[in-house]
N, C-alpha and C positions, 0 to 999 in steps of 0.2 A: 504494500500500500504506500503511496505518496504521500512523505509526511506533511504537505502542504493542503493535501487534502482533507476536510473534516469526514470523520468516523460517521458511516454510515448511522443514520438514526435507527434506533430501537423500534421496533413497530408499537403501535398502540390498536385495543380493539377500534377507537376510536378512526383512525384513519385506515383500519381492514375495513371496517362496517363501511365507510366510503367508498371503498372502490369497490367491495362486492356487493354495494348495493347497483353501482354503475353497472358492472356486471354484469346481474341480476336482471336491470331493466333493460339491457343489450342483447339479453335472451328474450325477454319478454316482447319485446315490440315485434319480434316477430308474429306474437298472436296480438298486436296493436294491444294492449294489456301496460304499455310502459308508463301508466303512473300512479301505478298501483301503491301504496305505503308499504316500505319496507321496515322493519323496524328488528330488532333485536329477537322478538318470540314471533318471528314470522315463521310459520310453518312453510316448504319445499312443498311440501304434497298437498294440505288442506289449504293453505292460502295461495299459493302460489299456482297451486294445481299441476307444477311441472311432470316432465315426462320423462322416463333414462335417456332420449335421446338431448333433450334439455342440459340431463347434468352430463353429458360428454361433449357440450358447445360450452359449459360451464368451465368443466374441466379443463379445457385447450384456453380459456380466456388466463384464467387463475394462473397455469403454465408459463402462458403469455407475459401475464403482468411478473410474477415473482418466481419463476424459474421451476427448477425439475426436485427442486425441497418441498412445493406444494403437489401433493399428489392426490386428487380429490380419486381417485380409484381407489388406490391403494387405503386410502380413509377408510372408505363406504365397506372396504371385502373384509374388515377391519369390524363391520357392524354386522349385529342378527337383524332380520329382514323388519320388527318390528322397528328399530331402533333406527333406518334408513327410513321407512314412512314418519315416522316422527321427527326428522332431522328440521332443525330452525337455523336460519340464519345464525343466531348465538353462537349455536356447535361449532359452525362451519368457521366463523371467525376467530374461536377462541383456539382450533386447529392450524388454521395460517398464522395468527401472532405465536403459538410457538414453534409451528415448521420453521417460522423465521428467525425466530431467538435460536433455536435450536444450532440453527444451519450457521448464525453469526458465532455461534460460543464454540465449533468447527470440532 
């Protein structure tokens, strides 16, 4: 690292909840649906009403934004089939701020 350059910032749920809400509505306009409230106990299945092909447009965004440390597959085969219908945005965030801590403490 460039010691001129400041130290990558720490993630906060705060600014995940940001981008995977953009995300989120980046999948959703596909079903014109993009200004739906996203909020923290948003349900994937009951509010959202997504579809598996949904969370693998998801999955490639997440990749996209923060690299091959977020792995939204690898999550999900990680959960019992209940525990994937209930999945809320919360989860999902509280998963990426520590894919990312994780992947920074190396």
């Amino acid at each position: 690292m460039n010691p001129t350059q400041p130290a990558p910032a720490q993630p906060t749920a705060h600014t995940v909840l940001a981008e995977v809400t953009g995300m989120l509505r980046t999948v959703l306009a596909e079903y014109g649906d993009d200004d739906v409230v996203i909020g923290m106990s948003t349900s994937f299945n009951r509010d959202l009403e997504l579809e598996s092909i949904d969370l693998v447009t998801l999955a490639g965004l997440l990749e996209e934004r923060y690299g091959k440390q977020v792995n939204l597959a690898e999550f999900l085969a990680g959960m019992e089939f209940d525990e994937i219908i209930e999945l809320t945005v919360a989860r999902l965030v509280e998963y990426v701020v520590w894919s990312l801590k994780t992947a920074q403490a190396g």
